[in-house]
C-alpha positions as CSV (number, residue, x, y, z in Angstrom):
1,X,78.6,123.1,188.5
2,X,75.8,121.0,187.7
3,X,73.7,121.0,184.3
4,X,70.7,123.8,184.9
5,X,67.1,122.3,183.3
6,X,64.0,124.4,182.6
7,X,60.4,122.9,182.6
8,X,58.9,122.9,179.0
9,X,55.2,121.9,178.7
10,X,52.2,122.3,176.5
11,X,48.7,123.1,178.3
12,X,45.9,124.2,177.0
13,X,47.6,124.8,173.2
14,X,49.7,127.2,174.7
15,X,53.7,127.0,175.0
16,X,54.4,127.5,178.9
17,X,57.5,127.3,180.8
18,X,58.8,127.4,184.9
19,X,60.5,130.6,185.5
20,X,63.5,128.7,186.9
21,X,66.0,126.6,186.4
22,X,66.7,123.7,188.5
23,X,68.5,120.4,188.4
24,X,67.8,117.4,186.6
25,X,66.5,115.6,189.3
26,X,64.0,118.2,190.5
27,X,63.0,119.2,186.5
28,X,61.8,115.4,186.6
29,X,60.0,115.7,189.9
30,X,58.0,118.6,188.7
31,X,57.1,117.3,185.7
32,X,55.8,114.0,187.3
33,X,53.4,116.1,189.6
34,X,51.9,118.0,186.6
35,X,48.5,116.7,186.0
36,X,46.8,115.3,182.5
37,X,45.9,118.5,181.4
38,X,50.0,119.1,180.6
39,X,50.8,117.6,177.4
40,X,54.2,117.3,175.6
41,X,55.7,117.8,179.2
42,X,60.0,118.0,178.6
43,X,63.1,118.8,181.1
44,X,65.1,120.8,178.6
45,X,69.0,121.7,179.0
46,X,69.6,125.2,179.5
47,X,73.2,125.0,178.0
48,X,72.5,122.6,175.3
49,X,68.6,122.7,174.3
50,X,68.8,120.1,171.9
51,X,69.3,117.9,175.3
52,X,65.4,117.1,176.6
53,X,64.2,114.8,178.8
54,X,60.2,114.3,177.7
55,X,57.7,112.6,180.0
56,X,54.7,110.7,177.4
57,X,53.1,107.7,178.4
58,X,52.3,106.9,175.1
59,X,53.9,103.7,173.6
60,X,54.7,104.9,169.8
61,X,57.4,107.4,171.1
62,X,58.4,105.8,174.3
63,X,61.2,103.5,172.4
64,X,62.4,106.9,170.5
65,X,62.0,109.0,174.0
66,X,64.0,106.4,175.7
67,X,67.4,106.7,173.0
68,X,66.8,110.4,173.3
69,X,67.3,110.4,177.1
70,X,69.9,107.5,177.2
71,X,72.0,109.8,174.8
72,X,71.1,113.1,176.4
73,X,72.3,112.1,179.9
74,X,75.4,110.3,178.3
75,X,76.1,113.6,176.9
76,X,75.8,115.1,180.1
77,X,78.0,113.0,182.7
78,X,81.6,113.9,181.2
79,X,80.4,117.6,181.8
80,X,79.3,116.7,185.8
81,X,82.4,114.3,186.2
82,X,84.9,116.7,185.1
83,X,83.6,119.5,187.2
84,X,84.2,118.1,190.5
């Protein structure tokens, strides 16, 4: 079974959330199509929460963003591979 993601986001000051959970792939589709309004947009992993994928254009975090997500997905493949 694949890793199950929920969309995390900030709009408005207010904590919000999709109802669902999806796959990684999708969680990143979704949060690509949210407009400017969505700050502090993240893909976070239902079974380990700690594991987040963030989207922020900004250049201060995107060095610290980009560890984050190379070790989160790391993380994440022995748990795909030995599943199949």
């Amino acid at each position: 079974m694949d890793d199950i993601w929920m969309l995390a986001f900030i709009f408005n000051g207010l904590i919000g959330a999709a109802g669902n959970t999806m796959p990684l792939k999708q969680c990143e589709a979704w949060a690509r199509e949210l407009g400017p309004n969505f700050t502090y947009v993240t893909c976070v992993n239902v079974k380990d929460p700690t594991c987040r994928v963030y989207r922020d254009p900004s250049t201060e975090l995107r060095e610290w963003q980009q560890d984050l997500e190379k070790r989160c997905r790391r993380r994440i493949k022995p748990q795909k591979d030995s599943n199949q």
